[in-house]
N, C-alpha and C positions, 0 to 999 in steps of 0.2 A: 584184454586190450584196454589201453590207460584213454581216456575219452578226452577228448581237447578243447572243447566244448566250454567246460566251466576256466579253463585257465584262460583260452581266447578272451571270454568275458570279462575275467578279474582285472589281464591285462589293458585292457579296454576302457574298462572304470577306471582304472589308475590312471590310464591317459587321458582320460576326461577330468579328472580332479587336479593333476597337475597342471592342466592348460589352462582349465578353471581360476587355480591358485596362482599360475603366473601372471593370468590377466589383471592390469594396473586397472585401480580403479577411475573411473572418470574423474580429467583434473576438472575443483569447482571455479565460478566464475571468480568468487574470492583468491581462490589460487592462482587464477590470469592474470589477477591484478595486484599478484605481489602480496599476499596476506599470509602468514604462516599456514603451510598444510595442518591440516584436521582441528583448524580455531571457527567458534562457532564468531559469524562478523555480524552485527546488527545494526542499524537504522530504526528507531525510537521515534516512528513518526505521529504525526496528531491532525486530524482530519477535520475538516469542515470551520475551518479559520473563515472568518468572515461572516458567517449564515448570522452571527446575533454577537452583540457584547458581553454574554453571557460564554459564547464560545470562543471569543477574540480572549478574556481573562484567564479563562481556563488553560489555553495556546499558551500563550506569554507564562504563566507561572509555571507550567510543564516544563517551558523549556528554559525561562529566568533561574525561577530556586531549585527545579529538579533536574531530569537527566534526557529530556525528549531531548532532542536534537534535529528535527524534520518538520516541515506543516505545509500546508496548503490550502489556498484559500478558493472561497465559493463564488466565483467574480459575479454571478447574477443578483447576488445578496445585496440586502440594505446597509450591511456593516462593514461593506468592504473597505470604505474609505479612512472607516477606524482603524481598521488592523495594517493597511497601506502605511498609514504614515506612519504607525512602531518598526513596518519592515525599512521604510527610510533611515528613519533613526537608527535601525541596526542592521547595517546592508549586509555582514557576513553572514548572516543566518542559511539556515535551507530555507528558501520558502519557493513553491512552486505554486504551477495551478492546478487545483482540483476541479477536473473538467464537469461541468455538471449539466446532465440531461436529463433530472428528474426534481420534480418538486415536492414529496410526500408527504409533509406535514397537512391537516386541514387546514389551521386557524390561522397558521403563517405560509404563505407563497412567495415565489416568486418567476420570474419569467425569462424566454430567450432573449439575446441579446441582438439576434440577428434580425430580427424583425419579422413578422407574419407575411410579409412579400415573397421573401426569398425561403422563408421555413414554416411553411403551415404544420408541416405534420408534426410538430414540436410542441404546438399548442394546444392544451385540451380545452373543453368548451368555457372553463373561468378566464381564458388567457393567459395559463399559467404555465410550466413543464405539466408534462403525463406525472401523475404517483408513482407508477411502478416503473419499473426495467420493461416487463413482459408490454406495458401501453407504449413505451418508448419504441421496442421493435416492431410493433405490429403497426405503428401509423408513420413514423419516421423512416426516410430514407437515406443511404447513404449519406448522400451528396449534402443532405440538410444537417446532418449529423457535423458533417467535414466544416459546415460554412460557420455553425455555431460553437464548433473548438477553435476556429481561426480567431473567430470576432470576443471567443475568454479571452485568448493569449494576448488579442490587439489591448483589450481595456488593462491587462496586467500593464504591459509596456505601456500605455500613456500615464502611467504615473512613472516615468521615468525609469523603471525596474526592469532586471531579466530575470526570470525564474530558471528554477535551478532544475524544474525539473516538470514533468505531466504526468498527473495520476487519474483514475476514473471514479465519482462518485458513483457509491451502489454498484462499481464495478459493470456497469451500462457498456462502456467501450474494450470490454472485456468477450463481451458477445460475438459469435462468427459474422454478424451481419455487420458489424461495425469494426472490427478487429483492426483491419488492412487499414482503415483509414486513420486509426490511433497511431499507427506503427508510422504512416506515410506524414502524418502532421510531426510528430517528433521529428523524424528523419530531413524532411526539407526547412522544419522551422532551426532545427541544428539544437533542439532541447531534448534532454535525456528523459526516458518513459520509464515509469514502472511495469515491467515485467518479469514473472516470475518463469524463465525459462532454462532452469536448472534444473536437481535432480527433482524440485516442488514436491518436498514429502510431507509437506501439513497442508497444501494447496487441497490435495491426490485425498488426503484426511477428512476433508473439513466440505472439501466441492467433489460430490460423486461425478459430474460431468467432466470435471477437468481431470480424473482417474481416465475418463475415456480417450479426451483427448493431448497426454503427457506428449506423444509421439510431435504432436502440431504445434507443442509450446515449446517443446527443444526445437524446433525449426523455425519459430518465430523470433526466442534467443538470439539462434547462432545469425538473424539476420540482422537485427539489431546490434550484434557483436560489428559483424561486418560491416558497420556502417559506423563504426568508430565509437558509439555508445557502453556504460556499463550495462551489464544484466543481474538481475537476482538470481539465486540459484532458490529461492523460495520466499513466500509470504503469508503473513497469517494476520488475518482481521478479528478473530472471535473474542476479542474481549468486549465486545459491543455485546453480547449474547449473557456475558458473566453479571445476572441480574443480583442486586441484595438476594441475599437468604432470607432477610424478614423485611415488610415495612419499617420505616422511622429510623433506619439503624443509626447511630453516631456516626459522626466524620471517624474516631479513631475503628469502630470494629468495621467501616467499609472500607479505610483503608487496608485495614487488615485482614482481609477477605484477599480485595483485591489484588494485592501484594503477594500474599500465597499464590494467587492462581498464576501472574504472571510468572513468579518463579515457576513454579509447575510449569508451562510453557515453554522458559527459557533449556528447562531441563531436558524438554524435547525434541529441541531445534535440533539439526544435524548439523555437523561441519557445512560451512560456505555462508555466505552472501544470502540474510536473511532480513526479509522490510517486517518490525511489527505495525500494526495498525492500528491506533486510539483513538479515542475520541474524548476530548479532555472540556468539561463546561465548569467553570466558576456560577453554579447555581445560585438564581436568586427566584423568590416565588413567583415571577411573571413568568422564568423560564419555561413552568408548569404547563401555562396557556398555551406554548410552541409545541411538545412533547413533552411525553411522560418518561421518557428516553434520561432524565436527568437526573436519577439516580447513578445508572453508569459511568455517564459521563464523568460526574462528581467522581467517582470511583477510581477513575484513568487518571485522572488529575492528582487526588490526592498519591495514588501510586506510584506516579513519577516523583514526587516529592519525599517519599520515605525512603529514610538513609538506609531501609536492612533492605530494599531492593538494590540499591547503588553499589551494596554491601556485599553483596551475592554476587554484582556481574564482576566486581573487584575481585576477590579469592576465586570464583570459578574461572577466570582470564578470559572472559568473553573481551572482546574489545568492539568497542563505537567508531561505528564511522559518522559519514555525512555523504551526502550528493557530491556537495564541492569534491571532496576529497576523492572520490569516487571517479570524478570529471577528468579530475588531472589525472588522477592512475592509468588512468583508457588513453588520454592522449600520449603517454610515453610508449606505449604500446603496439608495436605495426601489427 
């Protein structure tokens, strides 16, 4: 007697594989929003506009002579009022806020905006932001959190500007304790947030927590979607991390470092709606005194600047976006 056993099974497997194989892949958030299926889309942003003249130079020629296209400034910073009036002078830019609840450097601080009345837990015993994330969640609260990304966005607008967008320095409002209220300021102030709530396969790479929590960021996305916003389908900050390989190097072999790597990275990216994340300083030796951070920096800078990376997103058909552009895609959209 012929046993039916293993044909049940085969049959079985096969119907698991073709249901498998018919299942469409998830459309990405670049797909919702009109971008050819399976192009990788990027956003070439540049972090911490405002904290120093040395980061305002580096900003500007990232995205003047080279290929950034995004920034965002530190509004608690002493430099804000330089980098403000180049965004006047060139209103079409991105430039958003970079929400900031931490102060880390030693030699250079600076503070909350909202004042010590209404947000103690903001301040640490110099008067300054906490250093870390981890001092920012353990002494700060919600509410205080909420009062001191109202009173960034308020000093953004009084120089006359709308930003184009909210992001989280050190990623602080990326946190569960603070999360809801990043999501809640974007959504009532009617400014778009960065979030990576797509398929985030260099997020999942790079943050083992947000490996845990993928399930929470697709539902954080789709509410944000809902709310008329774009979403990222992923984001990657690590080239803050891409240190020289030796002291002293030249401007040409650190661009050339860095340039590799970024390719290397872009190689990685998957189809959709991807934010890189930089941080670009026109180094000069005082920069030294603030962070030793400015090698890198130097590094992002000259990187945006080199034609064989501009060179590379050209023949590979990556295409650039912006915020702006991003803005209007969503609103054609129900």
């Amino acid at each position: 007697m012929i046993s039916v056993k293993p044909l049940v099974a085969s049959l079985i497997a096969l119907f698991v594989a073709n249901t498998a194989m018919a299942q469409p892949e998830p459309q990405t958030y670049a797909e919702k929003l009109g971008f050819p299926k399976g192009k990788k889309v990027l956003v070439l942003h540049v972090d911490d506009a405002g904290m120093s003249y040395e980061a305002n130079r580096g900003t500007i020629r990232s995205m003047e002579q080279g290929i950034a296209n995004s920034t965002s400034v530190m509004m608690p910073c002493n430099w804000v009022p330089h980098f403000m009036s180049y965004v006047k002078a060139h209103p079409t830019l991105d430039v958003g806020v970079h929400l900031t609840m931490t102060s880390e450097w030693d030699n250079y601080r600076w503070n909350p905006l909202a004042g010590k009345a209404v947000a103690p837990g903001l301040y640490d015993e110099q008067g300054a932001f906490w250093h870390s994330v981890a001092q920012v969640v353990q002494h700060a609260s919600p509410d205080e959190v909420e009062t001191e990304m109202r009173a960034q966005i308020a000093r953004y607008r009084a120089f006359g500007l709308e930003p184009t967008h909210l992001d989280s320095h050190m990623g602080t409002l990326f946190d569960p304790k603070f999360l809801e209220r990043y999501v809640k300021v974007g959504i009532t102030e009617r400014i778009p947030i960065l979030f990576p709530g797509g398929h985030a396969t260099l997020v999942k790479q790079t943050t083992p927590l947000a490996a845990r929590l993928a399930p929470m960021l697709q539902q954080v996305g789709q509410q944000i979607w809902a709310a008329g916003m774009p979403v990222f389908d992923d984001l990657d900050g690590t080239s803050y991390g891409w240190n020289p390989d030796k002291p002293g190097m030249s401007d040409a072999d650190l661009q050339k470092m860095k340039t590799d790597r970024f390719i290397d990275l872009f190689k990685r990216v998957k189809p959709g709606l991807t934010y890189i994340i930089m941080h670009s300083a026109d180094t000069t030796p005082t920069f030294s005194e603030v962070t030793s951070s400015g090698p890198t920096r130097r590094g992002d800078m000259l990187a945006m600047l080199d034609p064989r990376l501009k060179q590379y997103i050209e023949q590979e058909g990556i295409i650039l976006t912006t915020w702006r552009d991003l803005a209007e895609r969503r609103k054609k959209i129900k």
